[in-house]
Biopython code that builds the backbone (N, CA, C, O; Angstrom):
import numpy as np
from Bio.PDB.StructureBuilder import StructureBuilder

atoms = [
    (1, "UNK", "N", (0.837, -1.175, 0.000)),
    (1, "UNK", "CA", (0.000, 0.000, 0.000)),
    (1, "UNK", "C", (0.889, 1.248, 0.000)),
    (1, "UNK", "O", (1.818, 1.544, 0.751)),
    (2, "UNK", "N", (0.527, 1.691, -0.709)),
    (2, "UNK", "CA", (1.075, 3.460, -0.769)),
    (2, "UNK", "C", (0.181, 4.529, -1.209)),
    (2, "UNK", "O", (-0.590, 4.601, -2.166)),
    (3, "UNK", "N", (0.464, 5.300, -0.316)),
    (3, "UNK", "CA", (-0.832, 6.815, 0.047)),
    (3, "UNK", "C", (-0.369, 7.530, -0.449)),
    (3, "UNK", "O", (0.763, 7.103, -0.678)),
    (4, "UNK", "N", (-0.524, 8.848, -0.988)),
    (4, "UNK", "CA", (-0.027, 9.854, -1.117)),
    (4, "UNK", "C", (-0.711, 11.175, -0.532)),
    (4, "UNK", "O", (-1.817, 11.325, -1.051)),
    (5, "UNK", "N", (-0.439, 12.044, 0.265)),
    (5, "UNK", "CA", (-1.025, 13.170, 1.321)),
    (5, "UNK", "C", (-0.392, 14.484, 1.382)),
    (5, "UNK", "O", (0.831, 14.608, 1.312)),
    (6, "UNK", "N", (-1.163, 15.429, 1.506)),
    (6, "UNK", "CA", (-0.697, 16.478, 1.400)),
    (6, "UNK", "C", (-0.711, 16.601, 3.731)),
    (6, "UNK", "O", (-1.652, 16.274, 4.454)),
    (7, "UNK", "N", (0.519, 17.104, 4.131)),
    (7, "UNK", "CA", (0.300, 16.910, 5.554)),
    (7, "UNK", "C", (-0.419, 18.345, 5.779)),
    (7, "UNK", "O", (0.019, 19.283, 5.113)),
    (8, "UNK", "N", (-1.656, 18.616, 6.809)),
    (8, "UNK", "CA", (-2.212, 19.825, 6.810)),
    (8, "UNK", "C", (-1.572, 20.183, 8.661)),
    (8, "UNK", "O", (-2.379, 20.724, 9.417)),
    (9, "UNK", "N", (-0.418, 19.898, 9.101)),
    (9, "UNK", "CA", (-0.064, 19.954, 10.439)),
    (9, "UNK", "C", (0.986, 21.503, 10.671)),
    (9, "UNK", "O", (1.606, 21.910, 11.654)),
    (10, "UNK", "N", (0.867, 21.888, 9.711)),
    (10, "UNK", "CA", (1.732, 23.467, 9.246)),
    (10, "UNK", "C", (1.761, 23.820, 7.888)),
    (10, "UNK", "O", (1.762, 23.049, 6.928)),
    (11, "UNK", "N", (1.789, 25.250, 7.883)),
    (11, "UNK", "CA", (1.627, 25.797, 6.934)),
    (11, "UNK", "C", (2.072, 25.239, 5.331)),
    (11, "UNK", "O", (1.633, 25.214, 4.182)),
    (12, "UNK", "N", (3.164, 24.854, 6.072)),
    (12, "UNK", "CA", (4.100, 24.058, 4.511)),
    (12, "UNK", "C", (3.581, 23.376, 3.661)),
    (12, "UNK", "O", (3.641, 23.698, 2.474)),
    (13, "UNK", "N", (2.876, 22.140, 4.138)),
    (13, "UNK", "CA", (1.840, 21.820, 3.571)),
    (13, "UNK", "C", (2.689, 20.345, 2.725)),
    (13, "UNK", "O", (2.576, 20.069, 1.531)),
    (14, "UNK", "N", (3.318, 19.762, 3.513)),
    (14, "UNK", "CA", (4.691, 19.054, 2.964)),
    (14, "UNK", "C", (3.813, 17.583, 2.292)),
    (14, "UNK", "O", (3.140, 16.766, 2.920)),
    (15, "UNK", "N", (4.147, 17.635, 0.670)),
    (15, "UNK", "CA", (3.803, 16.283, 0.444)),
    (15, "UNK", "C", (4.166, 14.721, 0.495)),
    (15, "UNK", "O", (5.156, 14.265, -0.076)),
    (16, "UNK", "N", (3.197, 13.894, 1.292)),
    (16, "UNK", "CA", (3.326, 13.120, 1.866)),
    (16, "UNK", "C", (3.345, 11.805, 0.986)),
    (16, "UNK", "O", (2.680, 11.628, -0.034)),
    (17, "UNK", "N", (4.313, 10.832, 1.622)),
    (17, "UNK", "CA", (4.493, 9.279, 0.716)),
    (17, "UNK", "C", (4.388, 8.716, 1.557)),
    (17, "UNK", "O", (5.400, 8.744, 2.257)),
    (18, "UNK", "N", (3.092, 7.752, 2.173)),
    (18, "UNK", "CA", (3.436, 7.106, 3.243)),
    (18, "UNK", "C", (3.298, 5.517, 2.592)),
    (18, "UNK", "O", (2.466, 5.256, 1.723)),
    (19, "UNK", "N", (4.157, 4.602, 3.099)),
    (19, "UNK", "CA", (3.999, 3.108, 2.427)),
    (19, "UNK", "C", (4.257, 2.234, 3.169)),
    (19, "UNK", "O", (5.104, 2.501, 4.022)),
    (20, "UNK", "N", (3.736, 1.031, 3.168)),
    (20, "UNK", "CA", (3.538, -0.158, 3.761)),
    (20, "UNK", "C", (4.490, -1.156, 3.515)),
    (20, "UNK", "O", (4.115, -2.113, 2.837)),
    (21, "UNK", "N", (5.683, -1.133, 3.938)),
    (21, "UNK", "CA", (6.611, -2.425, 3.224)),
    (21, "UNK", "C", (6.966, -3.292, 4.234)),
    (21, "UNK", "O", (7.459, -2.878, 5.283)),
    (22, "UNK", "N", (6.783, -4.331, 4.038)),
    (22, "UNK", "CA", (7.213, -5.530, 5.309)),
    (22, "UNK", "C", (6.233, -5.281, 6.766)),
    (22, "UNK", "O", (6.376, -5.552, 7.958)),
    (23, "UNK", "N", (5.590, -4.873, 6.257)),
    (23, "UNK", "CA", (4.428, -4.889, 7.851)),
    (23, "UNK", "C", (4.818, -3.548, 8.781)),
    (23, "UNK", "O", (4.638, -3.337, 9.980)),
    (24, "UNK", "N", (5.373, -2.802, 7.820)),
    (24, "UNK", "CA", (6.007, -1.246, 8.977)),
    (24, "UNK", "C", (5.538, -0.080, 7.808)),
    (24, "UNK", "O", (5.677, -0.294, 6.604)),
    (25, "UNK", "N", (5.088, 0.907, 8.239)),
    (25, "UNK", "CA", (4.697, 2.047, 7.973)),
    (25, "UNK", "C", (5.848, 2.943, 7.892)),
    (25, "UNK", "O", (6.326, 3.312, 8.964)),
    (26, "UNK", "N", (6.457, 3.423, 6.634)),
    (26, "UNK", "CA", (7.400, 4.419, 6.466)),
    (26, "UNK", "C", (6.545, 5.598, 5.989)),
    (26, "UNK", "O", (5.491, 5.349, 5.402)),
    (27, "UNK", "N", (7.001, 7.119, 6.242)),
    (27, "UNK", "CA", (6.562, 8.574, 5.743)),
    (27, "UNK", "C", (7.829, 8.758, 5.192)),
    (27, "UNK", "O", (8.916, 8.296, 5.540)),
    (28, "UNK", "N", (7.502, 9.551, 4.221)),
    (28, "UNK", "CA", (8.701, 10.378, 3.557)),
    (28, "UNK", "C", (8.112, 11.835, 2.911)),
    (28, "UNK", "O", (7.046, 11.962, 2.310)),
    (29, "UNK", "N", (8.774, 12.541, 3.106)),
    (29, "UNK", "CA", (8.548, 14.112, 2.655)),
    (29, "UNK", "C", (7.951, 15.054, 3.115)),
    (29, "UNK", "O", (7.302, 16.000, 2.667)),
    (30, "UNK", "N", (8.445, 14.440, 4.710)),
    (30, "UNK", "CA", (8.041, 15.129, 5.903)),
    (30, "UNK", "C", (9.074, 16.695, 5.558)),
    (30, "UNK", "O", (9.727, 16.945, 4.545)),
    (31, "UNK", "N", (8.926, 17.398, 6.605)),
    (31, "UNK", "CA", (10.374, 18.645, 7.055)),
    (31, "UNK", "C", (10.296, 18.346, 8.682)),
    (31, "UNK", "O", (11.237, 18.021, 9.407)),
    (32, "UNK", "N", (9.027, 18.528, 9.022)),
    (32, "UNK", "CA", (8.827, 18.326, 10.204)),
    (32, "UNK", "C", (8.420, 16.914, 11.130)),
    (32, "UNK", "O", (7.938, 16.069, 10.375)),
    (33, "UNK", "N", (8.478, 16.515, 12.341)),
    (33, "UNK", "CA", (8.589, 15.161, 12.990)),
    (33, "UNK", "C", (7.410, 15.118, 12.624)),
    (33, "UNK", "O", (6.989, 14.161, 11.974)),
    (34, "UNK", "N", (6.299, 16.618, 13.129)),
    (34, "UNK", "CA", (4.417, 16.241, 13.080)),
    (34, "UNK", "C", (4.027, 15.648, 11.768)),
    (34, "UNK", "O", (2.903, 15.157, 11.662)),
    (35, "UNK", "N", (4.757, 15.648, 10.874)),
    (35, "UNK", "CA", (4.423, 14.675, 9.722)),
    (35, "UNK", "C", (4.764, 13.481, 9.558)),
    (35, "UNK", "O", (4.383, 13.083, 8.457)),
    (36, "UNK", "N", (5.411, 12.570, 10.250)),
    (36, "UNK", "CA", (5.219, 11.625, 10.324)),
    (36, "UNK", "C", (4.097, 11.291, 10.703)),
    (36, "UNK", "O", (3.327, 10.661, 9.978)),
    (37, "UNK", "N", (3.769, 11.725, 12.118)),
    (37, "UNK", "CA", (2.563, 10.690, 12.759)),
    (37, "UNK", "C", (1.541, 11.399, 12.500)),
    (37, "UNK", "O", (0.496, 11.208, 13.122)),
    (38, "UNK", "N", (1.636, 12.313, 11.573)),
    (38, "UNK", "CA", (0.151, 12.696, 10.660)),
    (38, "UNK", "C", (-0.014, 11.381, 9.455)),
    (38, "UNK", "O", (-0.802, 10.436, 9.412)),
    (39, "UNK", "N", (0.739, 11.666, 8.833)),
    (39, "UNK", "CA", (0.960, 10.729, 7.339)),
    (39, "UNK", "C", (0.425, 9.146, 8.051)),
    (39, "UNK", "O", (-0.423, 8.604, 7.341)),
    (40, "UNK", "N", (0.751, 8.453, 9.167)),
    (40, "UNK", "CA", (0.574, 7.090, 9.820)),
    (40, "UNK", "C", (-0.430, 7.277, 10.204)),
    (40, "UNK", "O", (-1.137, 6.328, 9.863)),
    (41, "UNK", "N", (-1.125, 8.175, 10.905)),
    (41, "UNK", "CA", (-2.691, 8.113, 11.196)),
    (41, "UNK", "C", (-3.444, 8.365, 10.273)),
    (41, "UNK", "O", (-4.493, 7.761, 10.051)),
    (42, "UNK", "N", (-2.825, 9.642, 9.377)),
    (42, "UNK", "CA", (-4.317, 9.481, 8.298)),
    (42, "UNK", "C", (-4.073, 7.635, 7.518)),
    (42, "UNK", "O", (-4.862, 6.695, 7.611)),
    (43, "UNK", "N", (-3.232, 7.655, 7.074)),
    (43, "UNK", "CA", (-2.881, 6.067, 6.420)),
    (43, "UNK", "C", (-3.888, 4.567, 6.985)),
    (43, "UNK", "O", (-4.526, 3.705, 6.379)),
    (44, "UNK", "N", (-3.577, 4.871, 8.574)),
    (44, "UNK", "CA", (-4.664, 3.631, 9.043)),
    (44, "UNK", "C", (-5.665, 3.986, 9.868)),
    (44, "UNK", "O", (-6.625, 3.258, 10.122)),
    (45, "UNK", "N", (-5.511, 4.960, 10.258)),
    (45, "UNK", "CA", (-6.948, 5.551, 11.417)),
    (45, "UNK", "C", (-7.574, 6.890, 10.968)),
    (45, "UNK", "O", (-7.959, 7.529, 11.947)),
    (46, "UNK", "N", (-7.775, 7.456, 9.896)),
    (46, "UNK", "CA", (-7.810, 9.191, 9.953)),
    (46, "UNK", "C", (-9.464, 9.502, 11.440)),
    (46, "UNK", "O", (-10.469, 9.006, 11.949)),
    (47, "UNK", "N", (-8.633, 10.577, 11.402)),
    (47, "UNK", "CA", (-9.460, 11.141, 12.625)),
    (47, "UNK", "C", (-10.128, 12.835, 12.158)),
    (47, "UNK", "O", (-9.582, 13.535, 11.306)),
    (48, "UNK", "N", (-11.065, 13.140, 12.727)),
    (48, "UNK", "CA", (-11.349, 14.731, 12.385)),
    (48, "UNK", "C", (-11.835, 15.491, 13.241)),
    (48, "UNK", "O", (-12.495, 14.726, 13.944)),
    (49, "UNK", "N", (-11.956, 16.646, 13.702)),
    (49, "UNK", "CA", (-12.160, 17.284, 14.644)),
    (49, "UNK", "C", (-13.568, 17.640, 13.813)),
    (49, "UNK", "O", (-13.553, 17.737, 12.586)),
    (50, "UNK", "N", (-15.090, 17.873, 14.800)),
    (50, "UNK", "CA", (-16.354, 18.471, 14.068)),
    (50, "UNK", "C", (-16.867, 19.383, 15.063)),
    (50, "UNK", "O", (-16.992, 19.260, 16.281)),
    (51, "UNK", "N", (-17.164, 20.429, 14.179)),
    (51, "UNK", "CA", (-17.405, 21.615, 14.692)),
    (51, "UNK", "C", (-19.048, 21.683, 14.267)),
    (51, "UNK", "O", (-19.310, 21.275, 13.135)),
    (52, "UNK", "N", (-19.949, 22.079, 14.940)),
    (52, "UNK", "CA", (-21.300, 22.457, 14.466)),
    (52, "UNK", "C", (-21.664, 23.281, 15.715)),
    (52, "UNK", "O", (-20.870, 23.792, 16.505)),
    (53, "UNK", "N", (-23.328, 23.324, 15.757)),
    (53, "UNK", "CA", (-24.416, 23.292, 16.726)),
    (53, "UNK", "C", (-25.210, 23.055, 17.257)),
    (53, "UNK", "O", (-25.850, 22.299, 16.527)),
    (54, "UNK", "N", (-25.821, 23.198, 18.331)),
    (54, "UNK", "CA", (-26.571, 22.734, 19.465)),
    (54, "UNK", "C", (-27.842, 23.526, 19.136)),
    (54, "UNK", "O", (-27.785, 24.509, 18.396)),
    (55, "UNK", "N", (-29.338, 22.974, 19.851)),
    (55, "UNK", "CA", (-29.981, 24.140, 20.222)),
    (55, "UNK", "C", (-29.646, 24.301, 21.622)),
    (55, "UNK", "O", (-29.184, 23.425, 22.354)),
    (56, "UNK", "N", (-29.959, 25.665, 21.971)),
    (56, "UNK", "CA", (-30.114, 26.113, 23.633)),
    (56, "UNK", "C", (-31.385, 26.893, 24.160)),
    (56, "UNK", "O", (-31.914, 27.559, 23.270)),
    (57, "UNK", "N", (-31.731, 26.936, 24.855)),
    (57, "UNK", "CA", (-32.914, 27.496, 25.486)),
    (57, "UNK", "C", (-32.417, 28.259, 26.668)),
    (57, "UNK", "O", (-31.345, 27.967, 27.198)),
    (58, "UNK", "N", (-33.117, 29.158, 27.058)),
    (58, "UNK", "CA", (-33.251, 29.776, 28.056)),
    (58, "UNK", "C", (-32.228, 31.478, 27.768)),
    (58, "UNK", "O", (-31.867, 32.328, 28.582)),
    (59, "UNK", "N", (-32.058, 31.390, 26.349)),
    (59, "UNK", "CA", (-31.302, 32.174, 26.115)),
    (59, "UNK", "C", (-31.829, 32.960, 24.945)),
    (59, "UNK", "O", (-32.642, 32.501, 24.142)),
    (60, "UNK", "N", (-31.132, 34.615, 24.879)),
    (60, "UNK", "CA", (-31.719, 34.873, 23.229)),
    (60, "UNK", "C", (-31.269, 34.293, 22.255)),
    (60, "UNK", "O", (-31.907, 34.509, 21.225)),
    (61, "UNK", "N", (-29.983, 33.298, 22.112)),
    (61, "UNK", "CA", (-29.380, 33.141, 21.200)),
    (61, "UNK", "C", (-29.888, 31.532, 20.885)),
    (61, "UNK", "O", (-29.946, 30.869, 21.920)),
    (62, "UNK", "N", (-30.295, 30.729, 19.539)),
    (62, "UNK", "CA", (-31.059, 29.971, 19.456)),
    (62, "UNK", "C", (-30.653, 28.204, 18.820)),
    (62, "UNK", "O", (-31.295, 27.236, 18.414)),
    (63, "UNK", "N", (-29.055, 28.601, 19.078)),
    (63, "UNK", "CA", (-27.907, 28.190, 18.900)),
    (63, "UNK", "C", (-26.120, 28.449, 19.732)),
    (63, "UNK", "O", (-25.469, 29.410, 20.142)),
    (64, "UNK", "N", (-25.950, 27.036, 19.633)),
    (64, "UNK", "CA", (-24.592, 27.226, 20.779)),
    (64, "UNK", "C", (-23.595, 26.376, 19.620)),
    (64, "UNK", "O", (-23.943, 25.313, 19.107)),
    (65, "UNK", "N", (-22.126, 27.170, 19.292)),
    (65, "UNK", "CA", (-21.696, 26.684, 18.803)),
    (65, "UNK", "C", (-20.929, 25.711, 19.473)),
    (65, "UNK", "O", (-20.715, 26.038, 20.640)),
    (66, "UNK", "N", (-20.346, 24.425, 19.081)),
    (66, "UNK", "CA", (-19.698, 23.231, 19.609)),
    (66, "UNK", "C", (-19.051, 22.703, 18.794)),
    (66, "UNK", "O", (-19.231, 22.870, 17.587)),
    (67, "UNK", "N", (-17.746, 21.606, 19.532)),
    (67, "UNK", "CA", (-17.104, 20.981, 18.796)),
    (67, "UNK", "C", (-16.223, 19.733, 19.605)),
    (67, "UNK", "O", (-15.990, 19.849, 20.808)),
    (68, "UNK", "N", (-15.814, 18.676, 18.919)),
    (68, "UNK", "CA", (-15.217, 17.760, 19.547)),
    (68, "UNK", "C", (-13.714, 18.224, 20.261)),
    (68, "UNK", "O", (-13.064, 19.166, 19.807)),
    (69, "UNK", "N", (-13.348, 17.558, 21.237)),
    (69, "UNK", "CA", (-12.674, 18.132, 21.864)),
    (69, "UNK", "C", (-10.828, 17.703, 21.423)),
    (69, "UNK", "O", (-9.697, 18.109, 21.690)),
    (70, "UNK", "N", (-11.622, 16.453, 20.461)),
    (70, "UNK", "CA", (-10.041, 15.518, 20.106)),
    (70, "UNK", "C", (-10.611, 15.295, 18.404)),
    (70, "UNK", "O", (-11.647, 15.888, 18.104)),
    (71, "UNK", "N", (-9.998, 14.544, 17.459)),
    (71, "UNK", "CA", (-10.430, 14.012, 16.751)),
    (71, "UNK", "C", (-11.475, 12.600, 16.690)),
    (71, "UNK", "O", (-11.216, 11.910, 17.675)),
    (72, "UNK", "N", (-12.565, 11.970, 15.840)),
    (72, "UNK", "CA", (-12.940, 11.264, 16.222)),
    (72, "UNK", "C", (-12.859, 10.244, 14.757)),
    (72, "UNK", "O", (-12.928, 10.741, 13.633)),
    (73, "UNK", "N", (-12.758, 9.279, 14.917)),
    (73, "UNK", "CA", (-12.905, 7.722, 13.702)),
    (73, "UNK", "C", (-13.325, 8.728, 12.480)),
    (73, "UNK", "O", (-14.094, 9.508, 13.043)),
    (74, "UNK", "N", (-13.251, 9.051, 11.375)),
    (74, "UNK", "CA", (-13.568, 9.524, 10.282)),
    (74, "UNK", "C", (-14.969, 9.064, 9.762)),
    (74, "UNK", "O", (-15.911, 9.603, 9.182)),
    (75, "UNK", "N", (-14.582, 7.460, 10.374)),
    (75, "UNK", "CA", (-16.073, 6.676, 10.091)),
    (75, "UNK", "C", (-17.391, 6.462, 10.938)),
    (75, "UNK", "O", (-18.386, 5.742, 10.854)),
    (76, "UNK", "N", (-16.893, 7.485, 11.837)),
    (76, "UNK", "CA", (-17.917, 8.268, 12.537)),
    (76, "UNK", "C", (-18.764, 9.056, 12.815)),
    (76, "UNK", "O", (-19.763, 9.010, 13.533)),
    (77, "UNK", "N", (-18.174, 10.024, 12.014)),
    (77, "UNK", "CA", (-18.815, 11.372, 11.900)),
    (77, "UNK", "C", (-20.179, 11.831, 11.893)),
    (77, "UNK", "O", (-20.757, 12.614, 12.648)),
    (78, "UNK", "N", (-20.762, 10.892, 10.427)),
    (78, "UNK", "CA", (-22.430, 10.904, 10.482)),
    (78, "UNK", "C", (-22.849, 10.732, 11.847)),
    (78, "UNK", "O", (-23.470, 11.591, 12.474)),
    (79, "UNK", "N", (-22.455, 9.456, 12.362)),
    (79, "UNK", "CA", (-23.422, 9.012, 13.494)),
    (79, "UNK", "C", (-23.089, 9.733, 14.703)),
    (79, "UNK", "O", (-23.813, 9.910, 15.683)),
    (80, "UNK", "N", (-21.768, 10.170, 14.490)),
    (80, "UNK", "CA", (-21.677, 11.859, 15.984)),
    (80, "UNK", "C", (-22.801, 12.482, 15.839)),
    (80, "UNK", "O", (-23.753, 12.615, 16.608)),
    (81, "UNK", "N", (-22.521, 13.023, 14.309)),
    (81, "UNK", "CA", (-23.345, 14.358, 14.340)),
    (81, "UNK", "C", (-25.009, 14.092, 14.406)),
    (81, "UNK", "O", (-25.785, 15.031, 14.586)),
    (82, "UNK", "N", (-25.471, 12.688, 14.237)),
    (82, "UNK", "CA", (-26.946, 12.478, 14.768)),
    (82, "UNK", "C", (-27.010, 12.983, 16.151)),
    (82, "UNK", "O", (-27.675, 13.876, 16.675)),
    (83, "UNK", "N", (-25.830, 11.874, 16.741)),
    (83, "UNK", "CA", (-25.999, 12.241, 17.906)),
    (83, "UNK", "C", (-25.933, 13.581, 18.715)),
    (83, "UNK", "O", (-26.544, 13.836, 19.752)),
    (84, "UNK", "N", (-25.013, 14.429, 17.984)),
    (84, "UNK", "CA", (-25.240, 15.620, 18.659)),
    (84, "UNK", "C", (-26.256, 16.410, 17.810)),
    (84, "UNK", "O", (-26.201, 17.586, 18.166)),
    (85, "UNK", "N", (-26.950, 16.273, 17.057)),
    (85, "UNK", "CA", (-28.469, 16.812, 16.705)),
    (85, "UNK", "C", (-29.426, 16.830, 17.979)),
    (85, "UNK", "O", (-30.244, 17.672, 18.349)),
    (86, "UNK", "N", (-29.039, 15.605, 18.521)),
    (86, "UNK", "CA", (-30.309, 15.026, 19.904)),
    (86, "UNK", "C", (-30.388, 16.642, 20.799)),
    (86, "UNK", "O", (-31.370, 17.228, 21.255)),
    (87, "UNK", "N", (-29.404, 16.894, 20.803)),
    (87, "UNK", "CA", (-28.749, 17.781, 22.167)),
    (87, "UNK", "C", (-29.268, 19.082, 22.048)),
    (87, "UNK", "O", (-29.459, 19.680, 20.988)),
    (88, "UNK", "N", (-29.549, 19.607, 23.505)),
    (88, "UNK", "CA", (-30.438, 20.561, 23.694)),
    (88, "UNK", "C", (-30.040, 21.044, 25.189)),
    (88, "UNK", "O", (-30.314, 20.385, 26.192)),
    (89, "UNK", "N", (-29.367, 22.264, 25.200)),
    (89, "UNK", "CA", (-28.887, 22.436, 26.435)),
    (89, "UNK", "C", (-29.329, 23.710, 26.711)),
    (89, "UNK", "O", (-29.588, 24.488, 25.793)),
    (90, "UNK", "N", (-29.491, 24.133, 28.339)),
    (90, "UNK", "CA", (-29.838, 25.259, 28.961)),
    (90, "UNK", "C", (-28.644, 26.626, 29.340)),
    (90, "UNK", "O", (-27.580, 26.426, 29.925)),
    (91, "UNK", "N", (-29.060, 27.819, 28.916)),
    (91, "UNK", "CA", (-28.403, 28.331, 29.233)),
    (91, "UNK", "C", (-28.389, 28.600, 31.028)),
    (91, "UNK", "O", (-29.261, 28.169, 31.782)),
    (92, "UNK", "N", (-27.185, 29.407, 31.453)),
    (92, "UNK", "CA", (-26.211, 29.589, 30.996)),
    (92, "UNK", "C", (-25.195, 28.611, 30.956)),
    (92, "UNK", "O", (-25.083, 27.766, 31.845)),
    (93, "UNK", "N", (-24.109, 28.705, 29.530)),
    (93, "UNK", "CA", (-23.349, 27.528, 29.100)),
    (93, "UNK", "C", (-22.116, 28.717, 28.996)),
    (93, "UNK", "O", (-22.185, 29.886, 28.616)),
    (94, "UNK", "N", (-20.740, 27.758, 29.593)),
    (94, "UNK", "CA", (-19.788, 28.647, 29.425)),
    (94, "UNK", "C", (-18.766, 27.883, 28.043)),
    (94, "UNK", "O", (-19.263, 26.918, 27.462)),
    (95, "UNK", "N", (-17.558, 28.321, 27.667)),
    (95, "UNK", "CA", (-16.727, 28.080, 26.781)),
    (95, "UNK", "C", (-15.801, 26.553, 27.251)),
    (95, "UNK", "O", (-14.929, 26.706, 28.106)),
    (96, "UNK", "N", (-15.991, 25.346, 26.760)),
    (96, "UNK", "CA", (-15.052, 24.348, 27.777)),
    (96, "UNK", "C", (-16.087, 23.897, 28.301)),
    (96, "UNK", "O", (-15.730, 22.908, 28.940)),
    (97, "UNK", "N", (-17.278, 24.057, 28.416)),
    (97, "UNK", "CA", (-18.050, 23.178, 29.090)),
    (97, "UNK", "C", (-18.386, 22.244, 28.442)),
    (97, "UNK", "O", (-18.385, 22.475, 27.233)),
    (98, "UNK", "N", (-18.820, 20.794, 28.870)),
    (98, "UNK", "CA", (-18.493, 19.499, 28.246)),
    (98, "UNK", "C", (-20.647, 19.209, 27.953)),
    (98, "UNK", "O", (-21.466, 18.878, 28.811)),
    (99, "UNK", "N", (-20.821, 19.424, 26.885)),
    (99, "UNK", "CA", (-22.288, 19.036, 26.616)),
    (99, "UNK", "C", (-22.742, 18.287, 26.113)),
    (99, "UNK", "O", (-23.942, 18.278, 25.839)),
    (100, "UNK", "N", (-21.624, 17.076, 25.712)),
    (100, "UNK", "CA", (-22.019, 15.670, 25.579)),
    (100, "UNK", "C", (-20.573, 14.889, 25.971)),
    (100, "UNK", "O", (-19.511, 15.397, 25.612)),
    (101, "UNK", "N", (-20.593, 13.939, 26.540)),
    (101, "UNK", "CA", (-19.497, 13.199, 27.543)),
    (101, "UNK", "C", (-19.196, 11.938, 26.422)),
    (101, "UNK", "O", (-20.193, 11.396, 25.946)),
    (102, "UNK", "N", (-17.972, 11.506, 26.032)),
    (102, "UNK", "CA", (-17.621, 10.641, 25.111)),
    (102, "UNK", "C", (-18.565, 9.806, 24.574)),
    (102, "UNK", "O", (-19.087, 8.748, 24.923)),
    (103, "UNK", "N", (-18.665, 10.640, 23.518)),
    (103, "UNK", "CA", (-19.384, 10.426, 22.448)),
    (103, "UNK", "C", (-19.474, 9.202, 21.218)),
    (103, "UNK", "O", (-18.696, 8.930, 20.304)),
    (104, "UNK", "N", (-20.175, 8.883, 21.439)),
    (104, "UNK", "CA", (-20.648, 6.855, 20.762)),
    (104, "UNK", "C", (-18.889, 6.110, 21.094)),
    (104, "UNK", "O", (-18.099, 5.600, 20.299)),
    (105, "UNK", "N", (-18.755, 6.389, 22.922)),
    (105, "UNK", "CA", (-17.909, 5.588, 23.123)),
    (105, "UNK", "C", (-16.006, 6.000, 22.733)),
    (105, "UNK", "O", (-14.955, 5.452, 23.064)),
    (106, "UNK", "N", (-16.329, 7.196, 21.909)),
    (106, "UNK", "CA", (-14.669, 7.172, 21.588)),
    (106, "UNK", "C", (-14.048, 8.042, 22.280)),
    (106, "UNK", "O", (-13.081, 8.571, 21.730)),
    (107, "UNK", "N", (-14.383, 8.445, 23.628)),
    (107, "UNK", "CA", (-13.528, 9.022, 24.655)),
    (107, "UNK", "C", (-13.181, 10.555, 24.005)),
    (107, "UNK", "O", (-12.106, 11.090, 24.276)),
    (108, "UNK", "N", (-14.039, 11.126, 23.249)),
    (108, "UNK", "CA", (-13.897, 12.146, 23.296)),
    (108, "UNK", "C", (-15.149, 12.769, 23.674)),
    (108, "UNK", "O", (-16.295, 12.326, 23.590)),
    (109, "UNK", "N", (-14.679, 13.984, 24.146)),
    (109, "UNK", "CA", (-16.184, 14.896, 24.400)),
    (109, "UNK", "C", (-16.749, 15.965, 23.654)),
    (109, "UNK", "O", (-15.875, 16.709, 23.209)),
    (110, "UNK", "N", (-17.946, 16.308, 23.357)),
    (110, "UNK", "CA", (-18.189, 17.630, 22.714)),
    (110, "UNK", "C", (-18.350, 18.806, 23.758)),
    (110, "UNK", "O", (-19.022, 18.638, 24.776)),
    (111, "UNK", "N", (-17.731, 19.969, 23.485)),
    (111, "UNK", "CA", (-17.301, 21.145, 24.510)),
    (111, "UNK", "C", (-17.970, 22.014, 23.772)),
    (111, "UNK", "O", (-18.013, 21.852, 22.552)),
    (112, "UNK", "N", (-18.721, 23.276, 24.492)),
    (112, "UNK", "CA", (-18.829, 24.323, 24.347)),
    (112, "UNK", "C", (-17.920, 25.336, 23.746)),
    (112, "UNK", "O", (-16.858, 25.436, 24.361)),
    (113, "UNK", "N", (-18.074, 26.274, 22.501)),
    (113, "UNK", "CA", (-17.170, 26.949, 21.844)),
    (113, "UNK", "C", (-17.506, 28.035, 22.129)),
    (113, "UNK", "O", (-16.662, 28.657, 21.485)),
    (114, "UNK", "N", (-18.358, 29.105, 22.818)),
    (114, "UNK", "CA", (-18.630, 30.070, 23.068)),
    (114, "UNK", "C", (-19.498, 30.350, 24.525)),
    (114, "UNK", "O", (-20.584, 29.818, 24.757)),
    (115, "UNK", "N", (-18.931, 31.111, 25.276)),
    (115, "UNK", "CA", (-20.559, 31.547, 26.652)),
    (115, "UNK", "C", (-21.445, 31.937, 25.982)),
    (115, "UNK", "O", (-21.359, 32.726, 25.041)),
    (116, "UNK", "N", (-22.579, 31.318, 26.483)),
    (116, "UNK", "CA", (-24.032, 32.183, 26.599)),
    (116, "UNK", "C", (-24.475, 31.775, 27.648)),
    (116, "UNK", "O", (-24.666, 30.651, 28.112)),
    (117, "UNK", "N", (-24.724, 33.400, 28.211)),
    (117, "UNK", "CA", (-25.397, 33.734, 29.288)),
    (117, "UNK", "C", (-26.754, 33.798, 29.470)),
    (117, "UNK", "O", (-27.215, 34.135, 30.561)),
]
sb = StructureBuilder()
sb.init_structure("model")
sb.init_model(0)
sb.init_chain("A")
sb.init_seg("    ")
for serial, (resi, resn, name, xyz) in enumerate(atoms, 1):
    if name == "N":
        sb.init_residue(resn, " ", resi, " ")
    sb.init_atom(name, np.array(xyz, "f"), 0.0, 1.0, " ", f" {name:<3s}", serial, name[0])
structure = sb.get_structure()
């Protein structure tokens, strides 16, 4: 197997060769170390950080923006974002506050991206 990736971990934007030879994962055309273990995770696990919204009540604002706090399975995503459709939280909500607790199991949480008071 061989990938080819553009690394999005700095500006540079360094293009990526990652390949499978003998049961070990090599990167090449890194500059930086963070491209290695970018190039190896997108290769067998990619992960993504999702940003959306909530409704909220008790507030003027009729929407709370949110987002995962880590990356989550790529092959996840749809069924996060059902799940955080469900969600419906009261104000007041601060920035960092955790409004859904590891989410379908993958130990990450969805956090609050803004106060509303």
């Amino acid at each position: 197997m061989t990938k080819e990736l553009i690394c999005i971990c700095c500006p540079q934007g360094c293009r990526l060769t990652v390949s499978d030879e003998s049961g070990e994962l090599t990167v090449t055309g890194y500059t930086c170390k963070r491209g290695i273990e970018y190039g190896k995770t997108e290769a067998t696990a990619p992960t993504r950080v999702i940003t959306t919204t909530v409704a909220v009540t008790g507030s003027s604002w009729c929407r709370l923006p949110v987002k995962t706090a880590g990356g989550v399975p790529k092959s996840k995503i749809f069924d996060c974002m059902d799940a955080i459709n469900q969600v419906t939280v009261q104000a007041p909500v601060h920035t960092g506050d955790v409004v859904l607790s590891n989410i379908l199991e993958t130990g990450v949480d969805v956090v609050a991206a803004r106060t509303i008071e």
